[in-house]
C-alpha positions in Angstrom: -25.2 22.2 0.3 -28.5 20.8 0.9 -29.3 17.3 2.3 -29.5 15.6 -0.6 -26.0 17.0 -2.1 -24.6 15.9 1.1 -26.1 12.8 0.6 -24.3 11.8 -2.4 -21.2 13.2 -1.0 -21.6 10.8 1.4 -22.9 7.8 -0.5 -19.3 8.6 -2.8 -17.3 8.5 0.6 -19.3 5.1 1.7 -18.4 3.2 -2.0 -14.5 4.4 -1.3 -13.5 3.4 2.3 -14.9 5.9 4.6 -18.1 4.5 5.4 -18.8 7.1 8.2 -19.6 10.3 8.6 -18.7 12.6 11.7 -19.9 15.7 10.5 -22.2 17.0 7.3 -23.6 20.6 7.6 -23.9 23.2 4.7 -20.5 24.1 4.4 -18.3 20.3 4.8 -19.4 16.7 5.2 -16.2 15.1 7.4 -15.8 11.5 6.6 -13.5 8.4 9.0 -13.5 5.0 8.8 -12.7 2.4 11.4 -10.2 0.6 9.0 -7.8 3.5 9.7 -7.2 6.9 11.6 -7.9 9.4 8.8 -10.0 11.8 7.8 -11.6 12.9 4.7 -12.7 16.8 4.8 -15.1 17.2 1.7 -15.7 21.3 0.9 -17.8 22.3 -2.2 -16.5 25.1 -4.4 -19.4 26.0 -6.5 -21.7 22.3 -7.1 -21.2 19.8 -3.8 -19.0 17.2 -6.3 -16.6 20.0 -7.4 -15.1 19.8 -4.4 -11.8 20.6 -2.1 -10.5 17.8 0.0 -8.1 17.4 2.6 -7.0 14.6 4.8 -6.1 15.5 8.2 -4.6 12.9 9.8 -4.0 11.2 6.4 -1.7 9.6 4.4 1.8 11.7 3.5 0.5 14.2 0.9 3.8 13.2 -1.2 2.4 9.8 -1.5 -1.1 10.7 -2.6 0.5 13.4 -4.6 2.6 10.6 -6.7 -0.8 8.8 -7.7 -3.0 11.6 -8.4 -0.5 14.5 -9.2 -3.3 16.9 -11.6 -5.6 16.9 -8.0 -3.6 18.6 -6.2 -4.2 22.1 -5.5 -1.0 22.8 -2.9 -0.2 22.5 0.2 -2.8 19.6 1.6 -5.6 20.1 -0.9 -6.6 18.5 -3.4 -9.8 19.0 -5.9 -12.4 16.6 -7.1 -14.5 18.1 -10.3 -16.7 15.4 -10.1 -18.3 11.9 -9.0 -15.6 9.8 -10.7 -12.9 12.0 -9.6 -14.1 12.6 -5.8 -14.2 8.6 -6.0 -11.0 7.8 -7.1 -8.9 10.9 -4.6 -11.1 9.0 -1.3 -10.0 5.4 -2.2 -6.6 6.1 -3.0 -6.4 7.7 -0.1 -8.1 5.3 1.9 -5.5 2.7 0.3 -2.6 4.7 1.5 -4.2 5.4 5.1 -4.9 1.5 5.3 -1.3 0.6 4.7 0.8 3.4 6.2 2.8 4.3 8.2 2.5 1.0 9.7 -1.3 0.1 9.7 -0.5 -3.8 9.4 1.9 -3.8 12.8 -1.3 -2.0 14.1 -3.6 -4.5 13.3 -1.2 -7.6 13.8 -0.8 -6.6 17.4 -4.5 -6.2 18.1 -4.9 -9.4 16.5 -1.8 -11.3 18.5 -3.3 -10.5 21.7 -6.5 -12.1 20.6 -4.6 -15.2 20.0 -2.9 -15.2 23.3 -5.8 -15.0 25.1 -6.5 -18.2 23.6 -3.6 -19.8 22.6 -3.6 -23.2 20.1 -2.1 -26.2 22.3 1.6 -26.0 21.4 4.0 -23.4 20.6 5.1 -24.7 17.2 1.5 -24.4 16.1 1.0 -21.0 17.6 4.0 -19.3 15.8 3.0 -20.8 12.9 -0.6 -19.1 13.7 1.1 -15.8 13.9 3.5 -16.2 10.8 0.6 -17.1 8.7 -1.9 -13.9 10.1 1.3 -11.6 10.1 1.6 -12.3 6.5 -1.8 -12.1 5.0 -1.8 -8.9 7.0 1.4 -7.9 5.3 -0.1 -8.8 1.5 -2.8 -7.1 2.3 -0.8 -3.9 3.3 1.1 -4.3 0.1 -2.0 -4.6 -2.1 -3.7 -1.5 -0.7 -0.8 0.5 -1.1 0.5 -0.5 -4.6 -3.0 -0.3 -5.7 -4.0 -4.2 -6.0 -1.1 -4.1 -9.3 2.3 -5.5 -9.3 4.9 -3.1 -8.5 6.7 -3.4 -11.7 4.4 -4.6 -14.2 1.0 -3.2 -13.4 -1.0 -6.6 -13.5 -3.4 -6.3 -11.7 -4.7 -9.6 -11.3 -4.6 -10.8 -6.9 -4.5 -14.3 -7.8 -1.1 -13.7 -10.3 0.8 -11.3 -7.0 2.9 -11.9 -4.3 3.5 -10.4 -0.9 7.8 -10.0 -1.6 9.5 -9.2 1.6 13.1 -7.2 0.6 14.2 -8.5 4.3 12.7 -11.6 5.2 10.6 -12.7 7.7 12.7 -14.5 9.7 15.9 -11.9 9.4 13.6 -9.0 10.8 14.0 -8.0 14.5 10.6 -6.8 15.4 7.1 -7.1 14.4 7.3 -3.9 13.0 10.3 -4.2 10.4 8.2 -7.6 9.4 5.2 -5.9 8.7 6.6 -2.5 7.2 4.8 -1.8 4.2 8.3 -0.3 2.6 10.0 -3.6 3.0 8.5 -5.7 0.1 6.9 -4.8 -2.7 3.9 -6.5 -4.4 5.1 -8.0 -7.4 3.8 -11.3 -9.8 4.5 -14.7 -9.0 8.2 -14.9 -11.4 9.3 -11.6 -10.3 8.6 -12.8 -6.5 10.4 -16.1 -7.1 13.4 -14.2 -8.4 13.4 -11.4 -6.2 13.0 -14.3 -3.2 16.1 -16.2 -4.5 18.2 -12.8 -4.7 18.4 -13.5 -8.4 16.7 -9.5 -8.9 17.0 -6.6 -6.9 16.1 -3.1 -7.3 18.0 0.3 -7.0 17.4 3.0 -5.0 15.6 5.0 -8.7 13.9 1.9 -8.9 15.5 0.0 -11.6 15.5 -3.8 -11.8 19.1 -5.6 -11.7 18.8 -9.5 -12.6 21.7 -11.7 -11.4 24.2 -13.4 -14.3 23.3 -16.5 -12.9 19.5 -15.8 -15.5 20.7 -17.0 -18.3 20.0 -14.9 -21.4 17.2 -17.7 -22.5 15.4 -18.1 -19.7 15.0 -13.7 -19.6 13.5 -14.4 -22.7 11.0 -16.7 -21.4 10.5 -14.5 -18.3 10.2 -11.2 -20.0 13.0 -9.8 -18.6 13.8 -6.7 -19.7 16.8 -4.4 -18.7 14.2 -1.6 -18.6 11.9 -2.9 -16.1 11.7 -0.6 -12.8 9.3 0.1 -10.4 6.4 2.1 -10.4 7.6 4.3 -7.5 10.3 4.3 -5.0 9.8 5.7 -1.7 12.2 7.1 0.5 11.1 4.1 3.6 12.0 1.8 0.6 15.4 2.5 0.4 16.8 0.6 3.5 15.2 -2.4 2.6 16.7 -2.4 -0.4 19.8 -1.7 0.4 20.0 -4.8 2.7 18.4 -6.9 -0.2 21.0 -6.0 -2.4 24.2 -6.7 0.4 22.7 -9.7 1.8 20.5 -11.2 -1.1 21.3 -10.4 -4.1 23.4 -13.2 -6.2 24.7 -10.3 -8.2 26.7 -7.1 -8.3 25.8 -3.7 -8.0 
């Protein structure tokens, strides 16, 4: 590669969440980001877009597998033919390094002691201080890794989604099992309200259950459908939803 090919290599990784660059030479440019611990290894086959990639200290490959399943070339690699491709493979895998395995408990700790350091004047409003940042952190977890779209439907509009805890808040032991990306799921405002009130829960394959006490009109107005599932289920996703459907849900299973 010469310095311009690297160049748009480059300017590709900047536009898709790895804004710098630790290594560029004739044979790889090596890509980070200080939003998250990965790292983006870009190798040109035969033109500098038609690329391999790999991501050591990445995401899970499963994961980035699941969204782009005709990139990937075994084991950890994954090929880009072009601009548009190479773009998509390095945000979506930015996404996933951004929200797992626990970036947001990361970030909320960092952020905590901040806040210590310079506390508000009573306790009452400093937990609320650290509800409210420990769950923007949390939505924004669940919106990197489901892609900015609901987790059923596939709207895509932020305004329209909700940050859905499967445990809540307040039942969670540590900061950690709060901020887990796998216990939620990003879903639209009804679906939250529902899934809030224990009046839907999911399976483990991913397929929605709606309490009895929904009455068949008001699925109707809803959209209910008996065929709505998620998108994906992942295996961290499982306990959570096990103890939303024993200690939530207003139905059986």
């Amino acid at each position: 590669m010469n310095t311009l090919e690297r160049t748009l290599i480059e300017k590709t990784g900047y536009a898709h969440g790895w804004e710098n660059v630790r290594e560029s030479t004739p044979e790889r440019v090596v890509m980070y980001s200080a939003r998250h611990k990965a790292e983006a290894h870009v190798t040109p086959t035969d033109t500098p877009l038609n690329s391999q990639v790999i991501f050591p200290k990445g995401p899970p490959t499963a994961e980035l597998i699941r969204s782009l399943p005709g990139m990937h070339q075994g084991g950890d690699i994954f090929q880009a033919t072009d601009e548009a491709s190479l773009g998509r493979l390095l945000r979506r895998a930015a996404e996933l390094a951004m929200s797992l395995p626990n970036q947001a408990a990361d970030h909320y700790a960092a952020e905590i002691a901040k806040i210590d350091a310079n506390p508000p004047s009573t306790t009452e409003v400093l937990a609320l201080v650290k509800q409210r940042r420990g769950q923007d952190l949390f939505r924004q977890a669940l919106m990197d890794y489901w892609g900015g779209a609901c987790a059923v439907t596939g709207i895509a509009i932020p305004d329209l989604l909700r940050a859905s805890h499967a445990k809540p808040w307040a039942k969670c032991d540590t900061d950690a099992e709060r901020l887990n990306v796998f216990n939620g799921f990003l879903l639209c405002a009804h679906l939250d309200a529902l899934f809030d009130r224990g009046l839907l829960t999911f399976l483990p394959s991913g397929e929605c259950l709606i309490s009895p006490l929904v009455d068949p009109l008001t699925r109707e107005i809803l959209g209910l459908r008996d065929s709505m599932k998620l998108r994906w289920v992942s295996a961290g996703h499982l306990t959570y939803v096990q103890w939303h459907q024993k200690n939530l849900f207003t139905g059986s299973v």
